[in-house]
C-alpha positions in Angstrom: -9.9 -19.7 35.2 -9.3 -16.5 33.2 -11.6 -16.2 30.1 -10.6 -12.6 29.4 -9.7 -11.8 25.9 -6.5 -11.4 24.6 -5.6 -8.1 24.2 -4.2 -7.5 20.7 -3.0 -4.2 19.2 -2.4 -3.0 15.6 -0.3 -0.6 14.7 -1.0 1.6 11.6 -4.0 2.3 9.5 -3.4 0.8 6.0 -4.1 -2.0 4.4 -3.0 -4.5 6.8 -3.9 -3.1 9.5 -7.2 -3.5 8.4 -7.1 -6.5 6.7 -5.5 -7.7 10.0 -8.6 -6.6 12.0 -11.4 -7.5 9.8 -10.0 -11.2 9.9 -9.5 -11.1 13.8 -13.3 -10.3 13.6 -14.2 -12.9 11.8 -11.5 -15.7 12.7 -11.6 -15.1 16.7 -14.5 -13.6 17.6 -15.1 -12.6 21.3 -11.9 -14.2 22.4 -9.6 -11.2 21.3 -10.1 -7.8 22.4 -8.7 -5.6 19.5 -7.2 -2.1 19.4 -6.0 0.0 16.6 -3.5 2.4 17.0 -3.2 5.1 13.8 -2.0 8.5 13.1 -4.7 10.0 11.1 -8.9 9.6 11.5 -9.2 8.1 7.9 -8.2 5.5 5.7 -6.4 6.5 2.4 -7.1 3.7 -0.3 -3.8 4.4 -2.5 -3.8 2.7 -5.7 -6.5 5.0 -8.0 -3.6 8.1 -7.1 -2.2 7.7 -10.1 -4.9 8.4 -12.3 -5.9 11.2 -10.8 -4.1 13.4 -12.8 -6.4 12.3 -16.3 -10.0 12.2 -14.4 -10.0 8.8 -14.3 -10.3 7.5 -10.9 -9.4 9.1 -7.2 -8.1 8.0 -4.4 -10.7 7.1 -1.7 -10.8 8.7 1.7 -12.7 6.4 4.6 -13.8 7.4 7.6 -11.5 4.7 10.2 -13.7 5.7 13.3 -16.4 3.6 11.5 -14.5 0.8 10.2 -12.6 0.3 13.5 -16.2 0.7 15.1 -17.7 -2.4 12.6 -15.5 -4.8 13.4 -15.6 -4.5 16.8 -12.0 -2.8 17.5 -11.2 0.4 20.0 -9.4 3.2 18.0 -6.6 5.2 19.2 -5.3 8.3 17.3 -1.9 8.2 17.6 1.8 7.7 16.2 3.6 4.7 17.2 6.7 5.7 18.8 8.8 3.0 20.3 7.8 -1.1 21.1 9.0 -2.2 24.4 8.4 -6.5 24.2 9.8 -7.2 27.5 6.8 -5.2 29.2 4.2 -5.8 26.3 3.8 -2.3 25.3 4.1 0.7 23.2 4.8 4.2 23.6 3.1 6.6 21.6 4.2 9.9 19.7 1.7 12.0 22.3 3.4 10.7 25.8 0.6 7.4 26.3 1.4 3.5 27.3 -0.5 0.7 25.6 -0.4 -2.8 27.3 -0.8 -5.1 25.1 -1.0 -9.4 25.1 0.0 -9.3 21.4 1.0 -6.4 18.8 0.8 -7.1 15.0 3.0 -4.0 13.8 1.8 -3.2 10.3 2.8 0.7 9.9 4.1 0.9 6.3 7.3 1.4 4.9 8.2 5.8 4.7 9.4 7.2 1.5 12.5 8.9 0.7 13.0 11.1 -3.0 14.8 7.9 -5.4 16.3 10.3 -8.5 17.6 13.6 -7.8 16.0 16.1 -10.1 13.3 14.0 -10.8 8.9 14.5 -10.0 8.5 11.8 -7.4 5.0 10.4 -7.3 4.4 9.6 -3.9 0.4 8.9 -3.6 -2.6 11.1 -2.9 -1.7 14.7 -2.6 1.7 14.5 -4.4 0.3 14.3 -8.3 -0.2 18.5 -8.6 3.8 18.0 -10.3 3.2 15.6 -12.5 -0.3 17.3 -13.9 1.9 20.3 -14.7 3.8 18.0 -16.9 0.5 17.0 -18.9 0.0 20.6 -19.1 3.2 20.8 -20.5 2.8 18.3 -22.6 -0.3 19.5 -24.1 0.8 23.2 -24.7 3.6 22.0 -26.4 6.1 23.2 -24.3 7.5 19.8 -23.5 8.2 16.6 -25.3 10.7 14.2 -24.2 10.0 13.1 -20.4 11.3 9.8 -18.7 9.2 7.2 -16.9 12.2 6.2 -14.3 11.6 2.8 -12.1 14.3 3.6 -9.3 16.8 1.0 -8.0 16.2 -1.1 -4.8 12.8 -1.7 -3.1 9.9 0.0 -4.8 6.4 -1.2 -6.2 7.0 -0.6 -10.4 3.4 -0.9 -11.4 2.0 2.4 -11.1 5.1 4.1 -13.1 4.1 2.2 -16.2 0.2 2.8 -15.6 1.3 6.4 -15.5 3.7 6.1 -18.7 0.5 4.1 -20.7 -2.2 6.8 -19.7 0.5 9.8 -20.3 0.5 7.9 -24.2 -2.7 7.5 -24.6 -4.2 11.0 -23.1 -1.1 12.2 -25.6 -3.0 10.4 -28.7 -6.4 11.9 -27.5 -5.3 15.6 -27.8 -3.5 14.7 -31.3 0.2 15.3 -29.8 2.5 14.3 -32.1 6.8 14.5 -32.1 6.7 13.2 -28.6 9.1 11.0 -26.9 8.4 8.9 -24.4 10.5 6.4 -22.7 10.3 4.1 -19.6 13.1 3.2 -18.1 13.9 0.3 -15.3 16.5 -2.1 -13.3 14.2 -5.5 -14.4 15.4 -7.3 -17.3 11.7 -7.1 -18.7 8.7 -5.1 -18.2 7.1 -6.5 -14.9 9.2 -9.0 -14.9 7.7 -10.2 -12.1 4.2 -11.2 -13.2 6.1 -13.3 -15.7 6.8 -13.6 -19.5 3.1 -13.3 -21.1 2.8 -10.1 -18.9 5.9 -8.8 -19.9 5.2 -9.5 -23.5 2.0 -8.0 -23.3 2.9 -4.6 -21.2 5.5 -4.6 -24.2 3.4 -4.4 -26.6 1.4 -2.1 -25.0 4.3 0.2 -24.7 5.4 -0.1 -28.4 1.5 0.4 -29.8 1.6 3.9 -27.3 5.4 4.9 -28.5 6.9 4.6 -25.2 10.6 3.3 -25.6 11.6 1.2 -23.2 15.0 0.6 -21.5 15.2 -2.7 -19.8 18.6 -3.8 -17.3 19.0 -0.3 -17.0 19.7 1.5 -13.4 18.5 5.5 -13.4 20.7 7.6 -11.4 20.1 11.3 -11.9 18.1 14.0 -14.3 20.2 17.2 -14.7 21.2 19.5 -17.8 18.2 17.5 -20.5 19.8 13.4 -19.1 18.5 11.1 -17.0 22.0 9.3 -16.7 22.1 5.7 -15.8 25.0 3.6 -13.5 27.7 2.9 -14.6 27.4 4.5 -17.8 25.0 5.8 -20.8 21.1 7.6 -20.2 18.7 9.2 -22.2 17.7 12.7 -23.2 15.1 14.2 -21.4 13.3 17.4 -20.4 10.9 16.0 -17.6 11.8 12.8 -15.5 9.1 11.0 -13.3 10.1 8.3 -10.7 8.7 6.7 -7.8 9.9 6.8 -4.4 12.6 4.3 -2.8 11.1 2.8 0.3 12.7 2.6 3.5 11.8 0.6 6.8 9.9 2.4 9.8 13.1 2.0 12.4 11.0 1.3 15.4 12.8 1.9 18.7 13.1 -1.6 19.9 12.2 -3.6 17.5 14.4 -6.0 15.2 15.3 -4.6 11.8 18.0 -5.3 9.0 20.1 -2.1 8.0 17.4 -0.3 6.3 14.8 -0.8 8.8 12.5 -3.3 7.6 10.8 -5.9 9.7 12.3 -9.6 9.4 9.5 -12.2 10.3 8.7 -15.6 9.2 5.9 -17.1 7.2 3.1 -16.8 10.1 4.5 -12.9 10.4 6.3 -13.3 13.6 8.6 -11.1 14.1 12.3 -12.7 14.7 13.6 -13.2 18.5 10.1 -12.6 19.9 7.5 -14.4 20.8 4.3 -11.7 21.2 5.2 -9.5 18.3 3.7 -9.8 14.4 4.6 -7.9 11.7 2.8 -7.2 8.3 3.0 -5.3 4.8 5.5 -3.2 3.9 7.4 -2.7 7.1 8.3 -6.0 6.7 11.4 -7.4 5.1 9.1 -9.2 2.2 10.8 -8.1 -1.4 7.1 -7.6 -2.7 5.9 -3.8 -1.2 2.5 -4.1 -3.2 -0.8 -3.6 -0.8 -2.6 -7.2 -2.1 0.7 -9.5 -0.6 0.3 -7.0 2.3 -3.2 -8.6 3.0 -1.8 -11.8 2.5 0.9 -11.6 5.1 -1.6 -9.9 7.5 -3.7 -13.2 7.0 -1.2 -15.2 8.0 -0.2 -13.0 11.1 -4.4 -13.1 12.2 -4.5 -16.8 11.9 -1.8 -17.2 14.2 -2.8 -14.5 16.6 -6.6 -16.6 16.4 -5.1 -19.4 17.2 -3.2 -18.8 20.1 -6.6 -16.7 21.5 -8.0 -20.3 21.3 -10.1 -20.1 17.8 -10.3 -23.5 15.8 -7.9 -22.2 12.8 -4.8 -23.7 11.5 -2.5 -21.1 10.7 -1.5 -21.3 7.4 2.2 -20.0 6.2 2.5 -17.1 3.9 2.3 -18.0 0.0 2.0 -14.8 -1.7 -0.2 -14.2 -4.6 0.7 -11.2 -6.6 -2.6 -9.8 -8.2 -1.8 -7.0 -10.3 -4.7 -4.4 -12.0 -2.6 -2.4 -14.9 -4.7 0.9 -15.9 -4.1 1.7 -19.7 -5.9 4.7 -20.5 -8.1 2.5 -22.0 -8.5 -1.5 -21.6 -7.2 -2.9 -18.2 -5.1 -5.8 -17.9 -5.5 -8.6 -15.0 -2.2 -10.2 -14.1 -2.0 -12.7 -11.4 1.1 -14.8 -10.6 2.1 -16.8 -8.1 5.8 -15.8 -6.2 6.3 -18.2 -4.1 6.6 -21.9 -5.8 6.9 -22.6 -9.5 7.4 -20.8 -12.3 5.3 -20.1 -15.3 1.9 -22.7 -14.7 0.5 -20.1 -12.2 0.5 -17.0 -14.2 -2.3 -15.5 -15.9 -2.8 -12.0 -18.2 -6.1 -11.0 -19.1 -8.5 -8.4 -19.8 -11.6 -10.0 -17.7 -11.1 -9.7 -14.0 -9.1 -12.8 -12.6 -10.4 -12.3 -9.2 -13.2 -10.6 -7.2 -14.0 -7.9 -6.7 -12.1 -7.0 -9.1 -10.0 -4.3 -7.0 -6.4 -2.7 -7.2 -6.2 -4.8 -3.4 -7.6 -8.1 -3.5 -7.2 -8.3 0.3 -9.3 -11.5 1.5 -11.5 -10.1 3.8 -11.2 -6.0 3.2 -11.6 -5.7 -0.4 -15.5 -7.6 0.1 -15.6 -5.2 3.2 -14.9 -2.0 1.2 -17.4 -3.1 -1.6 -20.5 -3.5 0.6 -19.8 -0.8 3.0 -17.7 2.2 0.7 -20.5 4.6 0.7 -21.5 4.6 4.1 -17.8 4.6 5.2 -16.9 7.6 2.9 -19.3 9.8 4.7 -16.7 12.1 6.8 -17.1 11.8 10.5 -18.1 15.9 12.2 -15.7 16.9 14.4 -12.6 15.8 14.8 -11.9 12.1 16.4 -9.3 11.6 19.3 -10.1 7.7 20.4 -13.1 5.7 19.9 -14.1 2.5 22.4 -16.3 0.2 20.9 -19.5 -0.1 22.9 -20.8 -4.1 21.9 -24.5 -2.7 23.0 -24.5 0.1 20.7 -21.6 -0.8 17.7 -22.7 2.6 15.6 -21.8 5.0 19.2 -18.5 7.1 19.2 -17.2 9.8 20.6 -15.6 13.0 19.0 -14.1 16.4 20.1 -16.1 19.5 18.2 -13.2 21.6 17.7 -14.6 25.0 18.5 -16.1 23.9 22.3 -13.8 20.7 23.2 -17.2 19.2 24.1 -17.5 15.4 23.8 -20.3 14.3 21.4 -21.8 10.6 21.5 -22.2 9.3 18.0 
């Protein structure tokens, strides 16, 4: 009889990638062997980017040798290049083979520029633009800039936490004759966290001066306009937008006609049998890093379950958690997406779940807020693929750059 484990490998390094491997951990124990495949040595947690720019947060950099090394999971650095499902593997950027029993593919969606002329605000490392418009701001020599929610699949939240903290660092420094607008597709201000959260990110708007434009699809910013389709737009000197988000295209996987993953409610991926999908590779309408952990539940439980753990897979109901930063008071919206309308939806300024983080992910936000100082401690040296040893969990190994000399950690 064999009693090996199943082989499982995730793909990518974000949110549900982790989330995904945390609960394979917990859920099925010994009876999955579990390796991560990722780019880069570190996990990037996203959602504090935005107010970088005022001092107010940053985003956190963890060290992924470690995590991967806690729960139990072999680490390989490397790019995903192409799935092969017939043969259960993947082929990586750098030339290797991976076997695998099953694959949970949970890479992320890329980004592509959404507004021509616009300051896209992609994440960490992409806000230096936009704090030359503060400076602007604050010297005077600017005063009408454009919050602009592009068109199609995007995540709206942060563009409105950026237009609220823009207002109220503006009202700090005594800035007057300003005008600020936000501008966006839905037909109210996150629409989707329903009407009390809309009413109250209205307000909130209207008390900081920001004019909004509701129904209203950006196009382009050029000669002072940010014009919308089909017709009209507003004056401005500065416009800030968010990216649109594409699908990853994986060679050999299924994907609709901009790349995205379709899967169904236990995150298989549709016309196989050994291959999951999570977050926002996936065809889900909702690219926010919270429903990500959700869906990567669902894909874990099912992946447990067919390694022989006692779990009942439970379908994907998405719960959309949202934390707004104001520049002064947070709001807590939660809403549920996927039943009723209305009964489930809740705005507040006291947390509404815990911890009380921008990801509410089940099992890696509790896992971040025991662990985040120990994990933010950079590894020496740089990583290139970490086994996990179960008689010594804390032992990795590392290339030192300047000798090529493998270190035990």
């Amino acid at each position: 009889m064999n009693n090996a484990p199943v082989r499982v490998i995730i793909a990518g390094g974000g949110v549900a990638a982790l989330e995904a491997m945390i609960a394979l951990r917990e859920l099925a124990e010994d009876r999955v062997q579990v390796e991560l495949v990722a780019p880069k040595p570190e996990f990037v947690y996203r959602p504090l980017a935005v107010a970088e720019p005022f001092g107010l947060g940053k985003a956190r950099r963890f060290d992924l040798i470690d995590i991967a090394a806690d729960n139990g999971a072999a680490l390989h650095l490397a790019g995903l290049q192409a799935v092969e499902p017939d043969r259960r593997r993947i082929l990586t950027w750098d030339g290797r083979t991976l076997d695998f029993d099953l694959l949970l593919l949970a890479v992320g969606a890329r980004t592509a520029p959404s507004i021509p002329g616009s300051v896209t605000i992609t994440g960490p490392g992409y806000t230096g633009r936009f704090r030359t418009v503060l400076r602007e701001l604050e010297e005077r020599r600017v005063r009408r800039v454009a919050f602009a929610v592009p068109p199609g699949t995007s995540w709206p939240l942060p563009l409105y936490e950026l237009a609220l903290m823009t207002a109220a660092r503006a009202a700090e420094r005594g800035l007057s004759k300003l005008e600020l607008s936000l501008v966006t597709p839905e037909e109210a201000p996150l629409q989707i966290f329903g009407a009390r959260a809309s009413e109250v990110v209205s307000d909130l708007l209207a008390e900081r001066g920001v004019r909004l434009h509701t129904a209203r699809h950006p196009s382009e910013f050029r000669d002072g306009e940010l014009t919308f389709v089909p017709s009209g737009g507003v004056a401005a000197e500065r416009v800030i937008s968010l990216p649109r988000l594409l699908g990853p295209q994986i060679p050999g996987v299924p994907q609709d006609a901009q790349g995205f993953i379709p899967v169904d409610l236990h995150g298989l991926v549709h016309g196989e049998v050994d291959v999951y999908a999570a977050g926002d590779a996936t065809t889900c309408p909702i690219k926010q890093g919270g429903v990500a952990t959700q869906l990567a539940d669902a894909a874990a439980e099912a992946i447990a379950a067919r390694a022989g753990a006692p779990v009942e897979p439970k379908e994907f109901r998405p719960v959309l958690r949202g934390l707004l930063l104001t520049g002064s008071m947070p709001r807590y919206m939660r809403a549920e997406v996927s039943g009723g309308r209305g009964a489930d939806w809740d705005v507040s300024e006291h947390a509404l779940w815990w911890p009380p983080s921008k990801v509410a992910g089940r099992w890696l936000a509790p896992y971040l807020a025991l662990h985040h100082e120990y994990l933010a401690e950079a590894p020496t040296g740089l990583p290139v693929e970490v086994s996990f040893d179960p008689l010594s969990p804390k032992r990795r190994a590392i290339i030192v750059p300047s000798t090529g000399r493998k270190v035990a950690r």
